[in-house]
C-alpha positions in Angstrom: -133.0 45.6 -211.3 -130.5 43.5 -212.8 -126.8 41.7 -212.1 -123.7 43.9 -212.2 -121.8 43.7 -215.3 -118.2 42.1 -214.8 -116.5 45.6 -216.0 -118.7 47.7 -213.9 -118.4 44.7 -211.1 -114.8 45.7 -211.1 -114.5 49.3 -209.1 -116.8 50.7 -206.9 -115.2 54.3 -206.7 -117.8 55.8 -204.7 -116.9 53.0 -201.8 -113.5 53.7 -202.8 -113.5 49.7 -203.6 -112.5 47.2 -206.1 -113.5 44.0 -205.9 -111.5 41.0 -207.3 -114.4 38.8 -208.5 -112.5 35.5 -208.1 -113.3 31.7 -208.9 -114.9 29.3 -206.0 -111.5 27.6 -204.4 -110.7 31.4 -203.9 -113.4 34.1 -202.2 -114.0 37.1 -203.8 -110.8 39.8 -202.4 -112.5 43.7 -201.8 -110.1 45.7 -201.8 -110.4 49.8 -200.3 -107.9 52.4 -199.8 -107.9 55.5 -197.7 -105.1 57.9 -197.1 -102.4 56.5 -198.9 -103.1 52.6 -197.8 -105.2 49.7 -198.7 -107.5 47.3 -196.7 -108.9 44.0 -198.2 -111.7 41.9 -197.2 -111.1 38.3 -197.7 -108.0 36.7 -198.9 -108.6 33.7 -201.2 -107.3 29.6 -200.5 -103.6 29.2 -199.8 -102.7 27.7 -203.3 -104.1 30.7 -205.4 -101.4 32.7 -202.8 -99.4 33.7 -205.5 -102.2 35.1 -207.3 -103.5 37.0 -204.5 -100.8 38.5 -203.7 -100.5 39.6 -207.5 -103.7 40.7 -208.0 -103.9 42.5 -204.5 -101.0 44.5 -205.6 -101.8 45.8 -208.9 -105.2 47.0 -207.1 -103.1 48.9 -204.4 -101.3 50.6 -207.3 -97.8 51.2 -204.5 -99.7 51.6 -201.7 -98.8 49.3 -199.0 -101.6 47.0 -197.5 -102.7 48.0 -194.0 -105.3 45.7 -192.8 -106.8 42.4 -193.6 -110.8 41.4 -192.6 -111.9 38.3 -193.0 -116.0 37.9 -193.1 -115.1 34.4 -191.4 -112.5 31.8 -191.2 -112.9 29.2 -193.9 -109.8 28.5 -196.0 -111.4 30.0 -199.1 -111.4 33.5 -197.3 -108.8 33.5 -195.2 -106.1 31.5 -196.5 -103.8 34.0 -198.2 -103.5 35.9 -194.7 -100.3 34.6 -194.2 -98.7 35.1 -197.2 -100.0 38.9 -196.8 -98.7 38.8 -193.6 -95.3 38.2 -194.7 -95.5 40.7 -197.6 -96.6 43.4 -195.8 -95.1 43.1 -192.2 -97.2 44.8 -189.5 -100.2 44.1 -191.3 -103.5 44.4 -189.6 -105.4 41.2 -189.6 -109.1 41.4 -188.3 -111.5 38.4 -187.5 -114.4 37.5 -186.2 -114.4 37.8 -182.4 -116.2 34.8 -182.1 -113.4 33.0 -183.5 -111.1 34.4 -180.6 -110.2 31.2 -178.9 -109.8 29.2 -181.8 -106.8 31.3 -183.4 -105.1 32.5 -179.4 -103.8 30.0 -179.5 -103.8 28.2 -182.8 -105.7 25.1 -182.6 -106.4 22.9 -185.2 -109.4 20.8 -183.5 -111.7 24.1 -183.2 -110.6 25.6 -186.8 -112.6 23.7 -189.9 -109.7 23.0 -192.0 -108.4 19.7 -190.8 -112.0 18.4 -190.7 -112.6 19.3 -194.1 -109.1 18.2 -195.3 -108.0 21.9 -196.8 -105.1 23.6 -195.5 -105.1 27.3 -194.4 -101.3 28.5 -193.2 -101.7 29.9 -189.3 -101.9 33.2 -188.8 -102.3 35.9 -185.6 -105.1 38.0 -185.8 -104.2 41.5 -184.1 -108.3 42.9 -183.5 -111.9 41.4 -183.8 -115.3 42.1 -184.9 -118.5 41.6 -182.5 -122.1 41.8 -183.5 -122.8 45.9 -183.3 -119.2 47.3 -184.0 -118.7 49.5 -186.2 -115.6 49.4 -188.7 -113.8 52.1 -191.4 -113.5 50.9 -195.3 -112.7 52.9 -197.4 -113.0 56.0 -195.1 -117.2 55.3 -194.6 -118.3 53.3 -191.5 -119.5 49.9 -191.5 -121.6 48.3 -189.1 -120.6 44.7 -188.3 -123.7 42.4 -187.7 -123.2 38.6 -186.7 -124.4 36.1 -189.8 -124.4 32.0 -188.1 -125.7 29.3 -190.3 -123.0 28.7 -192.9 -120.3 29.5 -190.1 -121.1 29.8 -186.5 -119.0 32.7 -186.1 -119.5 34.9 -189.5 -120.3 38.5 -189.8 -121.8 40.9 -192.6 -120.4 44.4 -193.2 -123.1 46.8 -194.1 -122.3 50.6 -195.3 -125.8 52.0 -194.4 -125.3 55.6 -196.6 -124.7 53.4 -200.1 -126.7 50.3 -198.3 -124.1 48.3 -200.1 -123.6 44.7 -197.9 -120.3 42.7 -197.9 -122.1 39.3 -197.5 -119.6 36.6 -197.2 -121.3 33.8 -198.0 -124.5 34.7 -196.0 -126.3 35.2 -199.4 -125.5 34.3 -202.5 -127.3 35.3 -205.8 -127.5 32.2 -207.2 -126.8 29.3 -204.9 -127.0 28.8 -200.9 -124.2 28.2 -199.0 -123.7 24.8 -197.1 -125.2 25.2 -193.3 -122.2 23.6 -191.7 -123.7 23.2 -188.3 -125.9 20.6 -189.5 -123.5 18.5 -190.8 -121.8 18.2 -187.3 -125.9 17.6 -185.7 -125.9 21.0 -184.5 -128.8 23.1 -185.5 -128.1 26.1 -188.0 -131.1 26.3 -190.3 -132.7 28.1 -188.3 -129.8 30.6 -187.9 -129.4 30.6 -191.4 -133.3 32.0 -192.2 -132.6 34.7 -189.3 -129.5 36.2 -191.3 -131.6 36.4 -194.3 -134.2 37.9 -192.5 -131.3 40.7 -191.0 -130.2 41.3 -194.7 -134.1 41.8 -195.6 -134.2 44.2 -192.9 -131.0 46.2 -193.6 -132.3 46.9 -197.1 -129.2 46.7 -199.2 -129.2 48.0 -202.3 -126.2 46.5 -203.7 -124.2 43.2 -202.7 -121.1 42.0 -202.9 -121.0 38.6 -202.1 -118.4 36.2 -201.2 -118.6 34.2 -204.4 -120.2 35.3 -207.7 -120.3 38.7 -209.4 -121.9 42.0 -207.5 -125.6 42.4 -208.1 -128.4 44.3 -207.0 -131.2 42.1 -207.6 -131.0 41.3 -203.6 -135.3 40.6 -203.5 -134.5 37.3 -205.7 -131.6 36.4 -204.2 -133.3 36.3 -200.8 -136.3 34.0 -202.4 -134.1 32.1 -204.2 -132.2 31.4 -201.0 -135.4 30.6 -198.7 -136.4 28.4 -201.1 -133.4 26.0 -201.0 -132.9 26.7 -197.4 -136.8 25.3 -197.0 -136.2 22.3 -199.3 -132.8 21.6 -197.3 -135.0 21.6 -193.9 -137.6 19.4 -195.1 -134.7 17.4 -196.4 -131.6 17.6 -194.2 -130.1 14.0 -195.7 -130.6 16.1 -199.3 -128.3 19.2 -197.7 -126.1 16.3 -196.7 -125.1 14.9 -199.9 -125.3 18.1 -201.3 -122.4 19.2 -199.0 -120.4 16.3 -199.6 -120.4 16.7 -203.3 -119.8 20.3 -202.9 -116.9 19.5 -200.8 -115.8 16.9 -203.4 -115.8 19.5 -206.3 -113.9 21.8 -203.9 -111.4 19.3 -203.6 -110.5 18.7 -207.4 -110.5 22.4 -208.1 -107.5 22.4 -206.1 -106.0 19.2 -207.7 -107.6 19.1 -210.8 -107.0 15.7 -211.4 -106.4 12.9 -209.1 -106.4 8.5 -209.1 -109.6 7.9 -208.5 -109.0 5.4 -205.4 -107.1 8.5 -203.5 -109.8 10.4 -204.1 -112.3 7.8 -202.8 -110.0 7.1 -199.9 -109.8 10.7 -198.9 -113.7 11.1 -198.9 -113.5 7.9 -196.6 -111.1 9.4 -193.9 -112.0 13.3 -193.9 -114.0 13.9 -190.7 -116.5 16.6 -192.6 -117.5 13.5 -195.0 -118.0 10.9 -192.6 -120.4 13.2 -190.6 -122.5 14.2 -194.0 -122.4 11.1 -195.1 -122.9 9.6 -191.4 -120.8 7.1 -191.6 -118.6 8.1 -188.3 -117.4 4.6 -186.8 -118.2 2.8 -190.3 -115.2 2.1 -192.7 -117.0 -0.1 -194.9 -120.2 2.4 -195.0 -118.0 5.2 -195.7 -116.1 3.8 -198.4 -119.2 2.9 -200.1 -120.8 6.0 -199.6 -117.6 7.8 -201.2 -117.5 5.3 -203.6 -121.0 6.2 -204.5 -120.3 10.0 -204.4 -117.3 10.2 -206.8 -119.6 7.2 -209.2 -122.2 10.2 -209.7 -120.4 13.1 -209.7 -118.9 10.9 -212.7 -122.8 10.3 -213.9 -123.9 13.7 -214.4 -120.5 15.0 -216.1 -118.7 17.0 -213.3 -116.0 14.4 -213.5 -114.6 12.7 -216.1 -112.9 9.6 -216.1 -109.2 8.4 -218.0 -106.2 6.5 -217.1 -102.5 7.2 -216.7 -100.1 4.4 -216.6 -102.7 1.4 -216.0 -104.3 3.9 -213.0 -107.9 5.1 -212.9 -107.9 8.8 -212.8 -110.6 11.3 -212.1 -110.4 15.1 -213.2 -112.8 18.7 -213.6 -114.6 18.3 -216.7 -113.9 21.4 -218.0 -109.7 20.0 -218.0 
């Protein structure tokens, strides 16, 4: 079996589906539609709003957008709810119920965002999804099964007649998700290698994943993922700076290019990075250790280096 094709990626008519393969600031956006309305899963970051809202409409084609489900609640999924919340007023926006107390009310100190230093507008989730629910996409019934590791509080979607899984970023096809329990000395490996044994079990036939292209090849993906998630455990400081770069790159896809100090000095004061890089209560630790982290992401090319005005800048290679 091989990977989907982007074209053939693009609309899943049986599912009554298209699915907006996006970059990595933004998650990939599915988007159904059923009686004259539309429901999308996942809603990108906040800056690619604009976009989101753009592309979300052309897929409706007029219809108006009904519901919003969001696999989890990191910014790259759900920060366009708001702004599809104000586009479409009475929209439906379903979460996680295990993310319940964090969002009634609002709070800031249980959400990820201000601990990893992205921004997700607030929003007010109207229903929730529990481990064993069931859900309609589409018109077709998905069953809703819980997925910790990456995200405490993440689910799968899984449409058992087309065995087609809406994975989040529960499995990948290529790469493994950060387990961002560990980061915070809270055990989630473990969780991790139960949700891929679920998927295993569930048999899907085709997955669409919350990064990446569509792709059928899930036997691979599922080694490929056990065998990074067995490194990582035999290694946990290895899944650490892994993280923290991944987190860096995050970073300067949204700005693109940045003085290379700020970029440093924002490493140094982001609560996600000081736990990775465990320097919590160390200022001169941390500011060597993000020193060190922008110095090889520099090394092997992801960054490039220039200046602008007498300042040291840092931007994306591919700028």
């Amino acid at each position: 079996m091989t990977t989907f094709q982007p074209a053939i990626a693009a609309t899943l008519d049986h599912l009554q589906a298209r699915v907006l393969v996006r970059g990595w600031l933004s998650a990939n956006n599915i988007v159904f539609h059923q009686d004259g309305q539309g429901q999308l899963v996942d809603t990108g970051y906040v800056s690619h709003a604009d976009q989101t809202l753009v592309l979300v409409d052309h897929a409706l084609a007029g219809r108006p957008l009904a519901e919003v489900v969001n696999t989890h609640l990191h910014s790259d999924h759900c920060g366009g709810n708001a702004a599809l919340a104000a586009r479409w007023p009475g929209l439906r926006i379903t979460v996680p119920a295990a993310s319940r107390s964090k969002l009634l009310p609002w709070d800031d100190g249980q959400l990820s965002y201000r601990e990893t230093g992205q921004r997700c507008p607030p929003f007010v989730p109207q229903a929730f999804l529990a481990d064993g629910d069931m859900l309609q996409l589409g018109g077709r019934p998905w069953q809703v099964h819980a997925a910790p590791g990456h995200d405490p509080d993440a689910v799968l979607l899984f449409e058992p007649e087309t065995a087609t899984l809406i994975s989040g970023d529960a499995l990948w096809q290529q790469r493994l998700a950060i387990i961002f329990p560990e980061l915070d000395d809270t055990p989630g490996f473990d969780d991790a290698a139960r949700v891929l044994d679920r998927i295993e079990a569930l048999q899907p036939r085709l997955v669409l994943p919350g990064h990446g292209e569509p792709f059928t090849d899930v036997a691979a993906a599922l080694a490929a993922s056990r065998q990074r998630l067995a490194a990582f455990q035999a290694a946990p400081l290895k899944h650490r700076a892994h993280a923290a770069r991944s987190l860096v790159v995050y970073n300067m896809l949204e700005h693109r290019r940045r003085p290379r100090q700020a970029l440093v000095d924002w490493i140094a004061s982001t609560p996600i990075f000081l736990k990775a890089l465990q320097c919590v209560g160390d200022p001169d630790r941390a500011q060597r250790a993000a020193e060190a982290t922008v110095a090889r992401l520099l090394a092997d090319g992801v960054l490039t280096a220039s200046q602008a005005d007498g300042i040291d800048q840092v931007q994306m290679a591919d700028d």
